[in-house]
C-alpha positions as CSV (number, residue, x, y, z in Angstrom):
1,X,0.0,0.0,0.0
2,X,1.1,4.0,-1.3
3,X,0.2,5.2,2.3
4,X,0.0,9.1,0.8
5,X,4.3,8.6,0.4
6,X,4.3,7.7,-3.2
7,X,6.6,5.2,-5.3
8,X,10.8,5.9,-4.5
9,X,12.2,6.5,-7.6
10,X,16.0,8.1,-6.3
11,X,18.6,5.9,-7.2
12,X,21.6,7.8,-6.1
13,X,22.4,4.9,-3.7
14,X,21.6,1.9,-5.6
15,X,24.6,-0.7,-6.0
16,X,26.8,2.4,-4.3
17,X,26.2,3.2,-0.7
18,X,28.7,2.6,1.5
19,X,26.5,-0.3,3.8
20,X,26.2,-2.3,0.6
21,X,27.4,-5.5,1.8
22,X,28.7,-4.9,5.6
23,X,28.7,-7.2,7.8
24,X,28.6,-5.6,11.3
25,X,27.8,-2.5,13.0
26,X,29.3,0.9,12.0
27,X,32.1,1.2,15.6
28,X,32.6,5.0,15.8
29,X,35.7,5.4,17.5
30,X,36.9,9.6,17.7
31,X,35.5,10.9,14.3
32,X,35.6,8.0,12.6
33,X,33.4,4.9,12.3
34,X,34.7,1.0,11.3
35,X,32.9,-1.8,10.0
36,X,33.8,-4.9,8.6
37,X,32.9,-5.3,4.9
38,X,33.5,-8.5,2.8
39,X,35.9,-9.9,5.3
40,X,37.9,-6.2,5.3
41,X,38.2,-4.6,7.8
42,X,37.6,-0.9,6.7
43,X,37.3,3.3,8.1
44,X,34.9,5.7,7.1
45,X,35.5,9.6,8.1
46,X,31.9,10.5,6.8
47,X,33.1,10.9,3.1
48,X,35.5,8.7,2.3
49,X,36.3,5.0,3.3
50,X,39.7,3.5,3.7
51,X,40.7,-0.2,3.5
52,X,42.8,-1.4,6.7
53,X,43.2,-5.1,6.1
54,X,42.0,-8.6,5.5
55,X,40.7,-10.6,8.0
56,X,41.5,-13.9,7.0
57,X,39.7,-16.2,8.8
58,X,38.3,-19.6,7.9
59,X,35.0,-21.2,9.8
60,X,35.0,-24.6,9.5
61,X,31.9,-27.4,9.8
62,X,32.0,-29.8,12.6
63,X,31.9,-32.4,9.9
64,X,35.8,-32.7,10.2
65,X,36.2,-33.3,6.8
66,X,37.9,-29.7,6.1
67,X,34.4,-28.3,4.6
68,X,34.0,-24.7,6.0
69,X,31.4,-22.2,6.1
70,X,31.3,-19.6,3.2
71,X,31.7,-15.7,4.1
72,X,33.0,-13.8,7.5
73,X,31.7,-14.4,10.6
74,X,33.9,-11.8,12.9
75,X,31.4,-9.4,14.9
76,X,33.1,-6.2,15.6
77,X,33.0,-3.7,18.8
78,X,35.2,-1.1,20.6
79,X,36.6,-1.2,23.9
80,X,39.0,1.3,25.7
81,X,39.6,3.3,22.2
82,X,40.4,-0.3,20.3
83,X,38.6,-2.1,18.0
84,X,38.1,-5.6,18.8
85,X,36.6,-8.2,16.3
86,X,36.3,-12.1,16.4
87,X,38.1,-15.1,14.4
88,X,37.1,-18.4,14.5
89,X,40.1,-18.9,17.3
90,X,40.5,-15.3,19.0
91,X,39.4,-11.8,19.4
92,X,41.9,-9.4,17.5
93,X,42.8,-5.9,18.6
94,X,43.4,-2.9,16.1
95,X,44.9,0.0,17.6
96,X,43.8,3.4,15.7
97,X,46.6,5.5,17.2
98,X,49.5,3.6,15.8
99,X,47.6,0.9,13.6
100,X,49.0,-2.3,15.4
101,X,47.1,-5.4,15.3
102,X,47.6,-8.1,18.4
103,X,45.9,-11.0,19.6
104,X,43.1,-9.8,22.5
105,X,42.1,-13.3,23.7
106,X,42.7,-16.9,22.4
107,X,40.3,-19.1,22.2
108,X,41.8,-22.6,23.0
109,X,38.8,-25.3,22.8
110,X,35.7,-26.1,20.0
111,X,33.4,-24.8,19.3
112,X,34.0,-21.7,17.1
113,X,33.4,-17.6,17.9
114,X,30.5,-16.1,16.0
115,X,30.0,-13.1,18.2
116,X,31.1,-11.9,21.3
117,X,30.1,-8.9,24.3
118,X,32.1,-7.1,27.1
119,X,29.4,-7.2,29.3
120,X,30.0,-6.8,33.3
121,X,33.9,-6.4,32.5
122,X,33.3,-10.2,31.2
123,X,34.2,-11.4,27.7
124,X,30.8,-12.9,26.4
125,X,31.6,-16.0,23.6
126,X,29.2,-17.0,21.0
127,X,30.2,-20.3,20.2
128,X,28.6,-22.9,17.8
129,X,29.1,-25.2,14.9
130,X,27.3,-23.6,12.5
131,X,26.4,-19.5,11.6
132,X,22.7,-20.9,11.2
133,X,22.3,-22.1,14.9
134,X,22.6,-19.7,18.4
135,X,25.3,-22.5,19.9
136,X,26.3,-21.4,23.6
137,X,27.7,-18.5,25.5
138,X,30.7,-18.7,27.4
139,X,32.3,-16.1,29.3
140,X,36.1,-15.5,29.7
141,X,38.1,-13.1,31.6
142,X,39.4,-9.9,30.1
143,X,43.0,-9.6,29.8
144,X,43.1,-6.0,30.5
């Protein structure tokens, strides 16, 4: 149903605008805002969006037979002016001020990360099998 608003007929943002394919929130952290984008992790001032790197993760079934789960699963969030996303295996940290990358937590035991929270000053865990099913949360101390 119309509803009084009429048919959209603007196209400026078809196939162009800049949440065409992202994968997570927008993280604003100072003026600028990250997001994760076909596995990449990327910055956007407002105008203009910057690659910062891969993530090159790989999600693998349960089926143990090296079949894996196509796309990226990594959630994304700041904490203490740092981004923080997942991997299969460990949370990463990415460092805006002087663009180093380390390892945040490690993840030593199956099943997988899909998502995770700092909730309660407590690292919240997604962990399944699958991106198609909720799996379990698991919390973990935060290393700093």
């Amino acid at each position: 149903p119309d509803e009084g608003f009429g048919q959209c007929s603007d196209s400026f943002y078809d196939d162009k605008a800049i949440w065409e394919n992202v994968s997570t929130a927008f993280v604003p952290i100072g003026k600028d805002f990250y997001y994760i984008k076909s596995g990449m992790l990327h910055r956007w001032d407002g105008s203009e969006s910057e690659y910062i790197d891969t993530i090159y993760a790989t999600w693998f079934t349960d089926r143990g037979d090296q079949s894996y789960w196509r796309g990226n699963y990594s959630a994304l969030l700041s904490y203490k002016g740092k981004l923080l996303y997942s991997k299969p295996d460990c949370i990463m940290s990415y460092d805006p001020a002087n663009g180093k990358f380390e390892v945040f937590y490690k993840h030593t035991s199956s099943p997988d990360i899909y998502g995770f929270q700092i909730k309660n000053n407590e690292l919240l865990l997604q962990l399944s099998t699958s991106p198609n099913e909720a799996g379990i949360i698991q919390t973990a101390k935060l290393p700093y």
